[in-house]
LUMZADREN-878896 format. One line per 4 residues: number of its first residue (from 1); for each residue z, x, y of N, C-alpha, C. Coordinates in steps of 0.001 Angstrom, whole numbers, plus 500000, padded with zeros to 6 digits. Layout:
N
NUM> Z/X/Y/Z/X/Y/Z/X/Y ~ ...
This chain:
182
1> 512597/320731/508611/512164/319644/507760/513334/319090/506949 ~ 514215/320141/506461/515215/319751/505616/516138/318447/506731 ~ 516502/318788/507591/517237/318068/508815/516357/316680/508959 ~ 515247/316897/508999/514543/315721/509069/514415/314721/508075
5> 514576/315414/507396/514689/314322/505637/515544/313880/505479 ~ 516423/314792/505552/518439/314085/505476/518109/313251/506553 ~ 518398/313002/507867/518146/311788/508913/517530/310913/508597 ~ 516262/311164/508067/515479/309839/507764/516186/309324/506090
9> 516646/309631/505202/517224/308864/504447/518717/308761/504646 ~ 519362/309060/505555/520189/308468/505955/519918/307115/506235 ~ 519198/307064/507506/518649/305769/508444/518375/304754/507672 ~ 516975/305279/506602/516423/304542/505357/517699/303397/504572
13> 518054/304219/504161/519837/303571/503169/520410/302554/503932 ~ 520902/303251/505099/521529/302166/505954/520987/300966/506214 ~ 519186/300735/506308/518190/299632/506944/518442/298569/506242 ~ 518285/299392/504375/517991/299090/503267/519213/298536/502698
17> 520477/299144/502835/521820/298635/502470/521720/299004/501132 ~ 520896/300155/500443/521549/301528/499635/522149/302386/499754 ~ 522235/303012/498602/522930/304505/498960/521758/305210/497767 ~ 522111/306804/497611/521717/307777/496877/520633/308373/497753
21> 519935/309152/496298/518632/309892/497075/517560/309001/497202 ~ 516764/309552/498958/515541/308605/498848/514083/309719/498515 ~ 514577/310971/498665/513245/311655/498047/513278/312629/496423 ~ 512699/313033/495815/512477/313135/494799/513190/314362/494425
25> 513059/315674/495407/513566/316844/494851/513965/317324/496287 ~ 514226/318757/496533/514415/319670/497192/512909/319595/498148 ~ 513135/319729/499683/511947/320439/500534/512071/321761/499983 ~ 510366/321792/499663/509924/322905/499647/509083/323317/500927
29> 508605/324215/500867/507461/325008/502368/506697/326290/501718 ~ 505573/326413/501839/504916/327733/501266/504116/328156/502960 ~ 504396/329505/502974/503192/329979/504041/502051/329864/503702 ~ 501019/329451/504706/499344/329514/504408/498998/330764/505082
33> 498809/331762/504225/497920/333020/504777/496594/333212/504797 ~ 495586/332477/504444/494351/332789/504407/493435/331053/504112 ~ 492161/330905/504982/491692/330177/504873/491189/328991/504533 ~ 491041/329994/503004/490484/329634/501530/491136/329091/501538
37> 492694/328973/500845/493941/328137/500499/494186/326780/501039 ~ 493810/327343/502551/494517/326679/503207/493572/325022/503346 ~ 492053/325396/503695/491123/324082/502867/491227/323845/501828 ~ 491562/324347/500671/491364/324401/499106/493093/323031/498928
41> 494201/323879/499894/495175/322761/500222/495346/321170/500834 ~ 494246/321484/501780/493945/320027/502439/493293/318991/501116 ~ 492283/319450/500730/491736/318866/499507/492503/318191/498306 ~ 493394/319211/497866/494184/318728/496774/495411/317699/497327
45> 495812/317411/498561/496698/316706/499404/496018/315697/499430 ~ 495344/315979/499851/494317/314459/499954/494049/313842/498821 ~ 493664/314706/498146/493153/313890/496631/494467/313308/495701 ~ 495707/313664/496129/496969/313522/495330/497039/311988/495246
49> 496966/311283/496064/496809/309196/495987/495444/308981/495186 ~ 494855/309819/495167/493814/308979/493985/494065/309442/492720 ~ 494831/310925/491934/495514/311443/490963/495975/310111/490426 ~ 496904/309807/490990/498083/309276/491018/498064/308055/490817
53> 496598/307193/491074/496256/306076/490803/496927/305107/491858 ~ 497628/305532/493319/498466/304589/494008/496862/304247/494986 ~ 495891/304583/495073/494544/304167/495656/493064/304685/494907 ~ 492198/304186/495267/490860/304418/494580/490103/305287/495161
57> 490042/305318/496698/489612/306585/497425/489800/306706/498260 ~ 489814/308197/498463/490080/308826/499477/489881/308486/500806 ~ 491018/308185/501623/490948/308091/502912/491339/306775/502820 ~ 491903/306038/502123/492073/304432/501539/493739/304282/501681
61> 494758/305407/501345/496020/305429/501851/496255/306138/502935 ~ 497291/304726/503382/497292/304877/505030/498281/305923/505323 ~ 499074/306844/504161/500161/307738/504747/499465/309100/504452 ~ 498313/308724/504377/497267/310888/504741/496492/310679/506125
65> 496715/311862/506400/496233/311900/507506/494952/311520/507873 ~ 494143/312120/506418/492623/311518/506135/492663/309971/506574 ~ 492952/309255/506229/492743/308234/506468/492672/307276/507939 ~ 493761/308252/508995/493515/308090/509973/491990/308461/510607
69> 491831/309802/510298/490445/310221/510799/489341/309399/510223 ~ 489574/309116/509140/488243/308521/508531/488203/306521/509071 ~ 489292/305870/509312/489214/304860/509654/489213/304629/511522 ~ 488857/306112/511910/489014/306377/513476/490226/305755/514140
73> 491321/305813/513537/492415/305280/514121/493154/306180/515753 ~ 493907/305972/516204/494482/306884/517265/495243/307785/516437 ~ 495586/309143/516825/495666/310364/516253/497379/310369/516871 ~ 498247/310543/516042/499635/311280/516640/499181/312024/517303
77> 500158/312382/518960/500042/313060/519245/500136/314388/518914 ~ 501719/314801/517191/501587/315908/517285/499991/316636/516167 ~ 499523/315433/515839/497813/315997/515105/497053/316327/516142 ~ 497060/315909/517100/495397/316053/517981/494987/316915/517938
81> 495477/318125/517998/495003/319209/517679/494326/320141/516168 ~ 494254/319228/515787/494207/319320/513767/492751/319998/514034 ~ 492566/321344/512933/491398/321262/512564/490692/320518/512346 ~ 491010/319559/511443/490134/318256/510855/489654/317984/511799
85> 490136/317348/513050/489455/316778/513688/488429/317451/514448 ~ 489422/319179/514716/488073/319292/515857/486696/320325/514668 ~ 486443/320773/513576/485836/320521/512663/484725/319713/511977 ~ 485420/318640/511750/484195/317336/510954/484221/316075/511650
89> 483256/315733/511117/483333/314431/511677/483464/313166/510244 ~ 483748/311863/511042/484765/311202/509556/483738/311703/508243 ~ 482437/311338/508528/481280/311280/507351/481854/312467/506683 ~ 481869/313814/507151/481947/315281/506842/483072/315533/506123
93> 484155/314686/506910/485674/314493/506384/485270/313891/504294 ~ 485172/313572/504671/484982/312226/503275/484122/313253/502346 ~ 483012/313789/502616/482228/314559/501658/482835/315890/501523 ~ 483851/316287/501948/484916/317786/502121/485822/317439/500945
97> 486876/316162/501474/487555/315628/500551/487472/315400/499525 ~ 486454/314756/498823/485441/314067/497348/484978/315505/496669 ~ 484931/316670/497491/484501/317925/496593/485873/318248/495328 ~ 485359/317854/494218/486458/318001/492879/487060/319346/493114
101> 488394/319383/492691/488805/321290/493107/488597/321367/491186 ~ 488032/322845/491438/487429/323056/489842/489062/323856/489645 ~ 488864/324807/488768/489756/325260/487865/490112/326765/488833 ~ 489250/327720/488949/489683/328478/489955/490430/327850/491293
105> 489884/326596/491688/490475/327015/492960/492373/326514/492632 ~ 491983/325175/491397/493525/324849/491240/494619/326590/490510 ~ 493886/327324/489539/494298/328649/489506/494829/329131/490911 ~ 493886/328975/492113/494484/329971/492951/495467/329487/493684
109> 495511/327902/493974/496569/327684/494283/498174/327713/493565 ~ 498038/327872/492501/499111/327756/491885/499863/329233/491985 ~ 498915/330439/492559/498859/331454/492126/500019/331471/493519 ~ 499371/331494/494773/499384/331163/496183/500573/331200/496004
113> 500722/329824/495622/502166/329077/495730/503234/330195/495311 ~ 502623/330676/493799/504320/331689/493327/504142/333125/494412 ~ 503344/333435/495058/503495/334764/496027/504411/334837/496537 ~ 504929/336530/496604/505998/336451/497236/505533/336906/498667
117> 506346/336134/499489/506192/336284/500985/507730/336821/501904 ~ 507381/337519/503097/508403/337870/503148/508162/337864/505262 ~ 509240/338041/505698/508724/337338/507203/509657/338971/507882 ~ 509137/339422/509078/510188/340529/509185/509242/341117/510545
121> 510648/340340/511239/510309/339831/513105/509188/339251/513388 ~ 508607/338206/513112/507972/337127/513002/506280/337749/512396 ~ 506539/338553/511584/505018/339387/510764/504975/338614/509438 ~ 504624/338042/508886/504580/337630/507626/503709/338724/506640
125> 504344/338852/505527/504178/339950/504927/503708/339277/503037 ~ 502692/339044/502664/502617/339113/501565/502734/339990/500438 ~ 502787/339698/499736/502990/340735/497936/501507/340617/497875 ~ 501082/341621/497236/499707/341680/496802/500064/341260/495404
129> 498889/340559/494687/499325/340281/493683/498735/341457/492230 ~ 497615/342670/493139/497264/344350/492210/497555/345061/493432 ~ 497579/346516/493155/497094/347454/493629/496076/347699/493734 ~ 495700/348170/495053/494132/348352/495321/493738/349389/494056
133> 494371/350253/493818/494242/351596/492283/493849/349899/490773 ~ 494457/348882/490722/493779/348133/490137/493158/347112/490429 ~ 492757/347042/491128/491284/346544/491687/490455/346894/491322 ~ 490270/348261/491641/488930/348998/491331/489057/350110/490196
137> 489861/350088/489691/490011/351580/488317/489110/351116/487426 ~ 488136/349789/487410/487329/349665/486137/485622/349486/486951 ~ 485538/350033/488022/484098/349774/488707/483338/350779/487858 ~ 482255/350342/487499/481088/351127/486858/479727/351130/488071
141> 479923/350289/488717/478445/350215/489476/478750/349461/490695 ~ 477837/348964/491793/477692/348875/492808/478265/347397/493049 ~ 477828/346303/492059/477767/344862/491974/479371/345243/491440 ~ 480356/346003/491124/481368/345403/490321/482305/346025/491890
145> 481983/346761/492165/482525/347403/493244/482665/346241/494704 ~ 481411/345740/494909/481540/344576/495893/482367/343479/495624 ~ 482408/343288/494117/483036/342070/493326/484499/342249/493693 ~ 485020/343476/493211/486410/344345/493693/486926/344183/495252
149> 485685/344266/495910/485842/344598/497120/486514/343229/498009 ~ 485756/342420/497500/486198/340973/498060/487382/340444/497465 ~ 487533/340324/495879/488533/340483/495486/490012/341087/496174 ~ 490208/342223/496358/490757/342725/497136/491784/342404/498600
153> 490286/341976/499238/490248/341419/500395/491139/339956/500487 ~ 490890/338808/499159/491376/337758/499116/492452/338248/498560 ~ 492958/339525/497974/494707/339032/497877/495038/339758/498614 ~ 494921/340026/499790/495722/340251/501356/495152/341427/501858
157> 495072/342626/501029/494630/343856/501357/493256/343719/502968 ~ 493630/344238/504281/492574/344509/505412/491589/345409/504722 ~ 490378/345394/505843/489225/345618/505462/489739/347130/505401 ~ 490248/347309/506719/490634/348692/506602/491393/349753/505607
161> 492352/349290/505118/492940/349586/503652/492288/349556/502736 ~ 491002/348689/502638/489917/348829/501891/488922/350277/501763 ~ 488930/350226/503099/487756/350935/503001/488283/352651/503004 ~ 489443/352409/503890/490678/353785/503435/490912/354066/502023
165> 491204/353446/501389/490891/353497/500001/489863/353810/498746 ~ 488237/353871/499836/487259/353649/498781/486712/355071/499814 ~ 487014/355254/500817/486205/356017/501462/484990/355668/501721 ~ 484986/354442/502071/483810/353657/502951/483904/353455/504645
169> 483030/352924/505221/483446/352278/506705/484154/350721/506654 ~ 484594/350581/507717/485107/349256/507652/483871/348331/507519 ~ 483140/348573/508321/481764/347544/508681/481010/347609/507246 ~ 480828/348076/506494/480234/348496/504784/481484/347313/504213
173> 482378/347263/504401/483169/346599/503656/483658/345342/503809 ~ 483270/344894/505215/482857/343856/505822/481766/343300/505776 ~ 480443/343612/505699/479509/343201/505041/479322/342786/503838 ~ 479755/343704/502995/480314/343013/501407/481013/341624/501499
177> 481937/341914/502321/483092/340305/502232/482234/339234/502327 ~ 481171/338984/503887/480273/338629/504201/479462/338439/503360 ~ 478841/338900/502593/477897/338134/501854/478463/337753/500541 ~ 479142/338116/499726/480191/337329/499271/480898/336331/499097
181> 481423/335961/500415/482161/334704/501100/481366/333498/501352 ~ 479872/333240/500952/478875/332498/500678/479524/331011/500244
């Protein structure tokens, strides 16, 4: 990406008959490890042109991808393959998008974002952000224990480490996630 940015404001400058920077800061890149985030990310991307006041709604600027799907335009080839598309349909798109991100989910992204990640022979390796020992060192009962349990689960910890840990089955601890994950 970095290569790609330098080229394109190279090109840009030259068209334009400027010079300097044409983007704002440094490329950044975060890994998406888990689901949640990773819709909870599409959302807040999308919603960033109506923040911002450069459009009124969503799917209305033509440089998100949303907007292709939602105005049924032809798809880059390298999207065709996008969840989005094979997923929702435009209507579905639009009522996904318009869901406000409340305060947890902007919390968790921010959280996301500072994780440390680490890559080692193409395994991606997250930081947990507790120990499973604090996760659960304050369970009193059954409901705080499931609460833990999922918990857990969403900051990286497998079912199995879970349940190695609690001296449960995997499938007990998978069921928890499961009804939970509601």
């Amino acid at each position: 990406m970095r290569q790609v940015n330098s080229n394109y404001a190279i090109y840009f400058n030259k068209k334009e008959k400027r010079s300097g920077h044409l983007w704002q800061g440094r490329f950044k890149s975060w890994y998406i490890v888990n689901e949640d985030y990773l819709y909870t990310l599409i959302r807040y991307i999308e919603q960033n042109p109506v923040k911002a006041r450069v459009t009124r709604k969503i799917g209305k600027y033509p440089y998100c991808f949303a907007s292709t799907l939602i105005r049924n335009e032809e798809v880059i080839p390298c999207a065709s393959q996008s969840m989005l598309i094979k997923e929702f349909t435009a209507d579905e798109l639009v009522d996904f998008l318009n869901l406000e991100l409340n305060d947890d989910e902007l919390e968790n992204l921010e959280r996301e974002k500072k994780r440390k990640i680490t890559v080692d022979q193409d395994t991606i390796i997250q930081e947990k952000s507790l120990t499973l020992q604090e996760h659960f060192y304050t369970i009193e009962d059954k409901a705080q224990r499931n609460s833990a349990i999922y918990n857990a689960f969403k900051d990286g910890y497998t079912q199995t480490d879970i349940a190695n840990y609690l001296n449960l089955t995997t499938s007990l601890i998978s069921q928890v996630i499961k009804k939970l994950n509601i």
